[in-house]
N, C-alpha and C positions, 0 to 999 in steps of 0.2 A: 883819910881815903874812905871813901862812902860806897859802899856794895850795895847793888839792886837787889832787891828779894824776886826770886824765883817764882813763878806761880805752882801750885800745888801738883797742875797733872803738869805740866812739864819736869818739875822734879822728880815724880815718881815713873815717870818716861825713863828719865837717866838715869835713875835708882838701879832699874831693872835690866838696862842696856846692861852697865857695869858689872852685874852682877853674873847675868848671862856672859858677858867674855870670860869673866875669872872660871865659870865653871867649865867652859870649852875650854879653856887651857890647860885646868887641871887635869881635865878627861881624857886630855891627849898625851899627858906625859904618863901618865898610869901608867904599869905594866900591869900585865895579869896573871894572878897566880893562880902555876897551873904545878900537876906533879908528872913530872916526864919514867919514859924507861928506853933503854937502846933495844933496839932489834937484834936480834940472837940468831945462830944459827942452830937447827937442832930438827926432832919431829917432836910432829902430836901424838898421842897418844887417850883414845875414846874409843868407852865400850859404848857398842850400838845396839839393839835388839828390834824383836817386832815379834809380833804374836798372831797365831793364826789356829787353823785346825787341821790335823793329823789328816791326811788322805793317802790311799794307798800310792803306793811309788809309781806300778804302772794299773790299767784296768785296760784287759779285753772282751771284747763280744765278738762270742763263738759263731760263725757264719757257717752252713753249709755250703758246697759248692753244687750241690745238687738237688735236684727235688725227687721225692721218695717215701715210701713207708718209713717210719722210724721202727726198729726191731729191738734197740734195746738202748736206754739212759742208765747207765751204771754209776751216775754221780749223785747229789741231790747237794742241796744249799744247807752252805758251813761245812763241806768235806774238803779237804786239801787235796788238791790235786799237783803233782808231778808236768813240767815240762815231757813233751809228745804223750804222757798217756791216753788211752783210749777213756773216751766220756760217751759216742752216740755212737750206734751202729744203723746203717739205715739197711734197706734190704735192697741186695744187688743179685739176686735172680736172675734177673732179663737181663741184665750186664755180663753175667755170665754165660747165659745162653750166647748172647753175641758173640762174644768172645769164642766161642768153642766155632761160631761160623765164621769169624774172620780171622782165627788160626789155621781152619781147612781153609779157604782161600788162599793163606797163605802158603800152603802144602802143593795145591795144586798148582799154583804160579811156579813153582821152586820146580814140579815134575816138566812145568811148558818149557821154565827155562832149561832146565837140561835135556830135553829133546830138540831145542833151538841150538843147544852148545855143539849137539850131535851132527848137527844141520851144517853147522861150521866149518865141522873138523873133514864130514863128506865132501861138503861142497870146495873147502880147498885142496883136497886128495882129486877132486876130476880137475880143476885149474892148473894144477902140476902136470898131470898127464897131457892136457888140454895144450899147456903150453911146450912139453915134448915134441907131442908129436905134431906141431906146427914145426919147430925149432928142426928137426928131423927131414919136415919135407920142404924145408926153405932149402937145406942144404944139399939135397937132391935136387929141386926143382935149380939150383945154380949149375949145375952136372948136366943139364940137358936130361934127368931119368924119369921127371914127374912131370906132369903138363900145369898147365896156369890155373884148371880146374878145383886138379890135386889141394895145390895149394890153398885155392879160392876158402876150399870146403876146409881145409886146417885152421883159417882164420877165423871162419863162421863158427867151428866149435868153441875156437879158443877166446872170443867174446862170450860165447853163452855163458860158459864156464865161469868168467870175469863177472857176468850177472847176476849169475848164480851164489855166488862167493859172497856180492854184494849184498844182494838180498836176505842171507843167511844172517850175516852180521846184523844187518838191521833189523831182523824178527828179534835178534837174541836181546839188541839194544831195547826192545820195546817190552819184550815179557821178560826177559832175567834182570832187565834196570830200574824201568819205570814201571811195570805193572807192579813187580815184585815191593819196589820202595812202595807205593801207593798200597798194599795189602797190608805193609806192615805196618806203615804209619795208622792205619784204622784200627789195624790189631793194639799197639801199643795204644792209643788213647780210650779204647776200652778198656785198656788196664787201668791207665788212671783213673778213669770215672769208677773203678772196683775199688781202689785206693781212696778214693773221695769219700767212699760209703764209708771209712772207718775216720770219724772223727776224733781229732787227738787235741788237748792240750796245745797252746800258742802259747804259755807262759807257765810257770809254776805261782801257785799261788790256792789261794781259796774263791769256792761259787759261793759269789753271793745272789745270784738270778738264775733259777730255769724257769722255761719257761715251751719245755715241750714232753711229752710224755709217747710210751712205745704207741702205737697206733697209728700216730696220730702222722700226719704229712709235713715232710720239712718242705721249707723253703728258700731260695737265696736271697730273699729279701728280707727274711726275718732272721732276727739271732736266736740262737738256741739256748746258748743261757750269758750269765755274766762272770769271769775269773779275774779277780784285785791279787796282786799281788800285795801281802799285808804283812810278811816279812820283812820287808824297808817299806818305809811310809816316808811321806813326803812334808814338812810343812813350807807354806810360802807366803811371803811378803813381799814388803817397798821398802827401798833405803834411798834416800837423797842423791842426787848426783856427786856431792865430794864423798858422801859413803861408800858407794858403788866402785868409786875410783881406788879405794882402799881393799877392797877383800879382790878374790881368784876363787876358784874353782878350787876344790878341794883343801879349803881355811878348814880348819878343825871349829864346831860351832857347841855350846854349851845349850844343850834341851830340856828344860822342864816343865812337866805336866802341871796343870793345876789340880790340886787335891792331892798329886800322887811326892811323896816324900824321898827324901834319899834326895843323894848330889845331882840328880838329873841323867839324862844319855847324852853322850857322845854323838854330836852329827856333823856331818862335811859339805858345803859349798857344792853342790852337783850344778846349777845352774845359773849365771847371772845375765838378765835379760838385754840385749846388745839396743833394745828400741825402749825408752821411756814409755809410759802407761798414760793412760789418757788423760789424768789427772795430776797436771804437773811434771817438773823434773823428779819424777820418782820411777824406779826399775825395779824391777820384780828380781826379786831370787828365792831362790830353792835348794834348800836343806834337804837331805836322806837323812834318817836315824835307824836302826837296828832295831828291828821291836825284839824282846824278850820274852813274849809271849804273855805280858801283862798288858801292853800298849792296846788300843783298838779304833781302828779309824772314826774319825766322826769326835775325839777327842780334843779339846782347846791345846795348844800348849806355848811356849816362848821359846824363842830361839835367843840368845845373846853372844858375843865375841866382841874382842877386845883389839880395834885393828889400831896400826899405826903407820902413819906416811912417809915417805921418804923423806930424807936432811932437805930443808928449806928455812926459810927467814919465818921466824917467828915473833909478832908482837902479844902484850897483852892484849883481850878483845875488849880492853874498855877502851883503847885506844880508837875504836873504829867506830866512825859514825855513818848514819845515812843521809846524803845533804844530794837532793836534786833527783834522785834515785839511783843515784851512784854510792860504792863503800868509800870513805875517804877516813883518811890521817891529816892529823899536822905536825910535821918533821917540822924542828925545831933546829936553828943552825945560826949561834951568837946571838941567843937569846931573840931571834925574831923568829913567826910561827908564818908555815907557809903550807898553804891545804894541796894535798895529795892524791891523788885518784888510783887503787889500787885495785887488783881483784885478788880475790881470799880463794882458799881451798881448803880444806877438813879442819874443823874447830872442837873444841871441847869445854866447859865450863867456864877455865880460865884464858887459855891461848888462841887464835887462830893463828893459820898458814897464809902468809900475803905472796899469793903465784909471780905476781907481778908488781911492779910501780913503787917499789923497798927495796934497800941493799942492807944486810949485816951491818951494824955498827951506830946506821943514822938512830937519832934521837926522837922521838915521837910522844905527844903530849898524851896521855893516860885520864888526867880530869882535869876541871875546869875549861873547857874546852865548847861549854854551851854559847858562848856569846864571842868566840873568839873570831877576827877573820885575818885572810890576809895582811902579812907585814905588820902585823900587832906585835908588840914587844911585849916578853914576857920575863915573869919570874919563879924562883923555883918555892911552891907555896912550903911554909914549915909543915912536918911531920913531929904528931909526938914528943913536943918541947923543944922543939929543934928551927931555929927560926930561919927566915927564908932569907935565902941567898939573892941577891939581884943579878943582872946579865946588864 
């Protein structure tokens, strides 16, 4: 039996068909080896920090409420000052002279009114009478002993009277009510404006600004000086959105100065910012610290704390990759790998928190995991002499 010879590219055509099948065939029975871990239930646990500079807790600028001489500044900058103490005296002279005229005002409104009350008590002493003696000649004039006259003129009084009564009442309404309130009300807000002239403290704390001297004219539009309160100091940063999610108000926070030695201060969570910062999911909070009288605003220092999240499903984070701009897993189930779309909450070095798209128990691939996709069969690669298992 006699074989045709091939020609050269036609064999090397089939050569390379053949070859191409065998290696799609082998490519497709592969498993890949990857190294898995189950999902756990439990929390994270990550210290977070951020660093900033020491600023006073609060700061005010001392406003007058008046304009005036200044007659005396009893403070000057770097004195501690006391909550309501007196700092600026302006001069209230002419405030007082007022006052002395719209206290007599008020004296004399107080003698109108009671010559009005007098007015009162007269005028319904004649209406009493007034109305007798009508009441007296009605019951004659029924007798036949008075005439229709009589009478006429009993009624004629005993309206006046009724007039008169009225009109009493409403002098007394107008000088012992409303003049009287309208005297005092003037009188009392000249008092205040004398109260105004003694400026006091809005805070306890230290002047680090003045910025008026005796002489000289205050104004409501300028401040008089500057008071930080530098007893609690403030520092503030950014923490991430699953950070933020982690700490509250009043967390105990660990403070260290740079340069200054020793275990640090003591500081507490006063504020966490409810609206992200312009830059990103990140939210501002704020630390108080104690100063001890070493501390001084305007210092660098670190804030650090150690928060931890509530029981959730926890994987390793090498488990999680980024494919599409999604977090994804490949939960693993009879050795076939199947991609997951999950969303994380608070991570740390080794673990994160998968919020969603994971349940406790499932199996999820940790490496080998670069070239994996859907419905790939896998195996479990060996560990440290330990050879792999097939699925």
């Amino acid at each position: 039996m006699r074989m045709e010879k091939m020609s050269l590219p036609v064999a090397a055509i089939a050569l390379a068909a053949a070859l191409a099948g065998c290696a799609g065939k082998g490519s497709s029975s592969a498993p890949t080896a990857i190294l898995t871990s189950p999902a756990r239930e439990g929390g994270i646990s990550r210290e977070i920090s951020f660093s900033g500079v020491l600023a006073p807790d609060r700061t005010a600028n001392v406003f007058p409420k008046l304009s005036g001489l200044v007659k005396e500044v009893s403070v000057d900058v770097g004195d501690r000052v006391r909550e309501g103490q007196l700092i600026v005296r302006i001069d209230a002279k002419e405030l007082e002279a007022q006052l002395q005229v719209a206290e007599a005002s008020v004296s004399t409104v107080n003698d109108q009114a009671a010559q009005a009350k007098v007015g009162i008590e007269t005028a319904r002493l004649n209406l009493d009478m007034a109305q007798k003696n009508y009441d007296r000649t009605q019951a004659l004039f029924e007798t036949k002993v008075t005439t229709q006259s009589q009478i006429d003129d009993a009624q004629t009084k005993l309206d006046l009277a009724k007039t008169a009564y009225d009109n009493a009442q409403r002098q007394y309404r107008t000088v012992g009510v409303s003049s009287l309130a309208q005297a005092e009300a003037q009188s009392n807000l000249i008092r205040v404006q004398i109260s105004n002239s003694q400026i006091t403290s809005p805070i306890s704390g230290t002047v680090t600004n003045r910025n008026i001297n005796p002489g000289e004219l205050s104004s409501p539009s300028a401040p008089l000086m500057t008071i930080a309160d530098t007893i609690n100091l403030k520092l503030q940063g950014d923490l991430s959105q699953d950070e933020v999610l982690a700490i509250r108000e009043g967390d105990k926070v660990l403070v260290s100065v740079d340069g200054m030695g020793g275990p640090g201060y003591e500081g507490k969570v006063t504020q966490v910012g409810p609206i992200a910062a312009a830059t990103g999911q990140y939210f501002p909070v704020a630390v108080r610290v104690v100063n001890d009288g070493r501390l001084l605003a305007g210092m660098t220092a670190k804030a650090s704390l150690t928060i931890t999240s509530e029981s959730g499903v926890i994987v390793p984070i090498a488990a999680v990759a980024q494919r599409g701009g999604d977090e994804t897993v490949f939960v693993i189930k009879d050795g076939v790998a199947s991609s997951r779309t999950v969303r994380l909450g608070l991570r740390n070095a080794t673990e994160v928190m998968v919020l969603s798209g994971l349940s406790v128990g499932e199996t999820v691939a940790t490496s080998g995991t670069g070239g994996l996709q859907d419905g790939d069969r896998t195996v479990q690669a060996a560990q440290k002499g330990e050879p792999g298992v097939s699925r």
